[in-house]
N, C-alpha and C positions, 0 to 999 in steps of 0.2 A: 884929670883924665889925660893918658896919652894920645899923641898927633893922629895913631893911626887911629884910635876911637876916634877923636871927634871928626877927622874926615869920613871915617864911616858911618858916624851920625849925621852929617852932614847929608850925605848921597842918599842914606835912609829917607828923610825926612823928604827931599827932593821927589822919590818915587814913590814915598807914602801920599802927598798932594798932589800926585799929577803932573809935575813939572819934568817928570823926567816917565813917559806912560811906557806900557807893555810892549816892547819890542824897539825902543828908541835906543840909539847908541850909548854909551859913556863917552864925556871927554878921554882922552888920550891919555895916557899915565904923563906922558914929559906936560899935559895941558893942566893937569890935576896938581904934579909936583909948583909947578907954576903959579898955581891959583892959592895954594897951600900952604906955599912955602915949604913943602915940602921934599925929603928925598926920594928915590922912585923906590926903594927899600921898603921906607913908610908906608906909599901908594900899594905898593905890591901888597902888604899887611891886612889894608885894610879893604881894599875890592876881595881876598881871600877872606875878610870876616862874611861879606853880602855875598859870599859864594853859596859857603856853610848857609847862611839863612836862606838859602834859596831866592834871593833877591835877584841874584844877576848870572848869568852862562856866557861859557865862553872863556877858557883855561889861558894862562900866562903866554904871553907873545900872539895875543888873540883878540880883538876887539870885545868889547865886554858889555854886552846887551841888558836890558831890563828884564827879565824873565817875565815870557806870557801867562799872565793869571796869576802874576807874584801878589801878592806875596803868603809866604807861606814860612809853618813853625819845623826845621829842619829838627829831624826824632834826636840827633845828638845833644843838639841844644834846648836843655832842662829847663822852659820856661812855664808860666801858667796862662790859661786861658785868658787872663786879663790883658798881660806882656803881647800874647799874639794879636792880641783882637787889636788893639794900644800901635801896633809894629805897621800891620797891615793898613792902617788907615780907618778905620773902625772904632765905633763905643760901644768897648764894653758894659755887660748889665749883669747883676743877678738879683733872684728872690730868692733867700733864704724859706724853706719850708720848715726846715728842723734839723737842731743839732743835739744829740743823746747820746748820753752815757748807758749802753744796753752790751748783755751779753754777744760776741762774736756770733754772727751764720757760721753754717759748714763753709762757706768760699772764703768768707774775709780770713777763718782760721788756718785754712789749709794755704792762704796767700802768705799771712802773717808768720805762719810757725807759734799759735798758739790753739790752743784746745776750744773747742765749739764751746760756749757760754763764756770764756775770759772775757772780763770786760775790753770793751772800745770804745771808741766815740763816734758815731756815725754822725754824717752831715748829709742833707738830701737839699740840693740848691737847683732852683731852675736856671740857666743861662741865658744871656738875652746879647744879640748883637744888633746894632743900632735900634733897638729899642723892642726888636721882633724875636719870640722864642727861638732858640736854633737844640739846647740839647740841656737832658735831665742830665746834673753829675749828683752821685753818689760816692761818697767815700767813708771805709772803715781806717779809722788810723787807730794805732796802738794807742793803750791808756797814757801814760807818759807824755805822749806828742801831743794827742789829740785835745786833754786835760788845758792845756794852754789856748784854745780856742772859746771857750766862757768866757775870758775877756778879750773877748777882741768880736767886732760886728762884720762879719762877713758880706755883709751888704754893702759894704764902705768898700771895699777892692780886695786884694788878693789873698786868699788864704796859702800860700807857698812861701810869699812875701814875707808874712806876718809869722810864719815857722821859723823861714831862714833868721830873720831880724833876728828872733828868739832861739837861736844858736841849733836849729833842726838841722842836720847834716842831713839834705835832700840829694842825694848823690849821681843814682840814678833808678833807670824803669825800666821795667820790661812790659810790652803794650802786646796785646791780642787781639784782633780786630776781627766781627762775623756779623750776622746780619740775625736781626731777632723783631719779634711782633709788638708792637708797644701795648703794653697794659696798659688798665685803665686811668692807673695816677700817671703815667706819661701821657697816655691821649689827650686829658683834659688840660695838662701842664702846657702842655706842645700846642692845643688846638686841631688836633686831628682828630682820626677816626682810630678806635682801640682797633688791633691787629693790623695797622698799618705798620708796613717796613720801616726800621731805624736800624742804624752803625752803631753799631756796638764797639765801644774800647775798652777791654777790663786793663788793667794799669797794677804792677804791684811796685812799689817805690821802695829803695831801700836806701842806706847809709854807704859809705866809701869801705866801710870794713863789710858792706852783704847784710848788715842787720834788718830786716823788715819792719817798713815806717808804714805801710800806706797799702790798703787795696782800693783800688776805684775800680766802679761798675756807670762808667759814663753813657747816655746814649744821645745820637746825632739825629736831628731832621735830615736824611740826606740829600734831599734836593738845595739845600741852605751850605753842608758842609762837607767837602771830598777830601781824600788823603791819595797825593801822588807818591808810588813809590819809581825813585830815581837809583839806576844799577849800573856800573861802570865796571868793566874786566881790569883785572889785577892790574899795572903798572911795568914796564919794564925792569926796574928796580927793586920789585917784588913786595910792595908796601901794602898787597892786601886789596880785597874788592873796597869799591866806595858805594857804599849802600844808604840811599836815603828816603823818608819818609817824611813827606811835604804835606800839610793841613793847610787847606784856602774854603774861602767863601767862596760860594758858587754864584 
C-alpha cells in the first residue's frame, strides 16, 4: 500500500470511530507530514482521496473539516453496498431471497442490450444496516457474469467483490433515482405498510469498453437512507463542473 493510502486509511478510520466527529478540524498538512513522516505532496494526495469520498470539505490552502453527516459513497467512486456500509462506520447485512437463472424482463433487456427472455441471472437480496432492514436490491446481470455467482454465498459479503476477484470488468454505472410505492414483497421485506414511499435507484453497470454487465432495480427505506447531490461551477482552468452524489444513513 502507498504512504498516501495508508494515511488516508488512517484519517478514514479516525472519522469512521468518532475520534475525529462531524464538523471537527483536521490536523494541519505540515502536522500530518509530521506525524507521517510524510511529504506535504503525499498529504495533499491523500486529504484529495477523503475529498472524493466525501469524507472531508474544504479545498487545498483551506482547513479541511470532517464533513457533516459523512460519511457518504461519492457516485464516482464504484464501490458496493457492503464497502460503504464497512467505510461509514456501519454493519453491513444481507438476506439472500433468490438467485435464478430466468428469462430477461422488458427493463433488465432494454438495460442489457439483449432481447426480452435471453437468459440472466437475477438475484433479489434484502439489505440490512446494523442489523435493521434499510433496502430491497434486485439485480439482473448477464448470463456470463451472473453464471459465476452459484458458487459463491452472497450472504457472506459482497457480490461486486466476488465479480471483480473473478476478473468482471465492473467499470462503471449510470444510476436513476425516483420515488415509487413499495409492493407487497418490499413491504413485508422492509417492515412497512405496502404503498408506502421508497427511493428508487435503477443502476445499469457496464465494462470499460460500454459492454452491459448489470441492471439493478434497488429500493431505499428513505427515512434510513439519503443521496446528497454536491455541484460546483466549472473552475477557472476550465476542468469541467464537479458533480457529486453522496449516499449516508440517516
Amino acid at each position: 500500500m502507498t504512504l498516501h493510502a495508508r494515511v488516508a486509511d488512517a484519517l478514514r478510520s479516525r472519522i469512521a470511530n468518532g475520534e475525529m466527529p462531524a464538523g471537527s478540524a483536521l490536523p494541519s498538512e505540515a502536522q500530518l507530514c509530521v506525524e507521517f513522516g510524510a511529504s506535504r505532496g503525499t498529504i495533499r494526495t491523500a486529504l484529495a482521496v477523503l475529498r472524493r469520498e466525501g469524507l472531508i470539505i474544504g479545498s487545498q490552502g483551506r482547513p479541511a473539516t470532517v464533513r457533516d453527516g459523512a460519511i457518504s459513497q461519492p457516485f464516482e467512486s464504484f464501490v458496493s453496498f457492503t464497502v460503504w456500509a464497512e467505510h461509514t462506520g456501519h454493519l453491513p447485512g444481507q438476506r439472500t431471497i433468490e438467485i435464478a437463472r430466468r428469462g430477461a424482463s422488458e427493463a433488465a433487456a432494454t438495460a442489457l442490450g439483449i432481447a426480452p427472455g435471453d437468459p440472466v441471472v437475477d438475484v433479489l437480496r434484502l439489505r440490512l444496516l446494523d442489523g435493521d432492514p434499510v433496502m430491497v436490491e434486485r439485480a439482473s446481470f448477464v448470463e456470463p457474469v451472473g453464471r459465476l455467482l452459484f458458487d459463491f454465498d452472497p450472504d457472506t459479503g459482497s457480490i461486486y467483490a466476488h465479480l471483480t476477484a473473478h476478473g468482471v470488468d465492473l467499470h462503471s454505472a449510470r444510476r436513476t433515482f425516483d420515488a415509487i410505492g413499495a409492493d407487497p414483497i418490499e413491504a413485508d421485506l422492509l417492515g412497512i405498510e405496502a404503498g408506502s414511499p421508497l427511493l428508487r435507484e435503477r443502476r445499469r453497470t457496464t465494462s470499460a469498453d460500454g459492454t452491459p454487465l448489470e441492471y439493478g432495480d434497488d429500493r431505499y427505506r428513505p427515512e434510513r437512507i439519503t443521496f446528497t447531490i454536491e455541484h460546483s461551477r466549472p473552475s477557472a482552468a476550465g476542468l469541467g463542473n464537479d458533480l457529486r452524489i453522496l449516499k449516508e444513513p440517516s
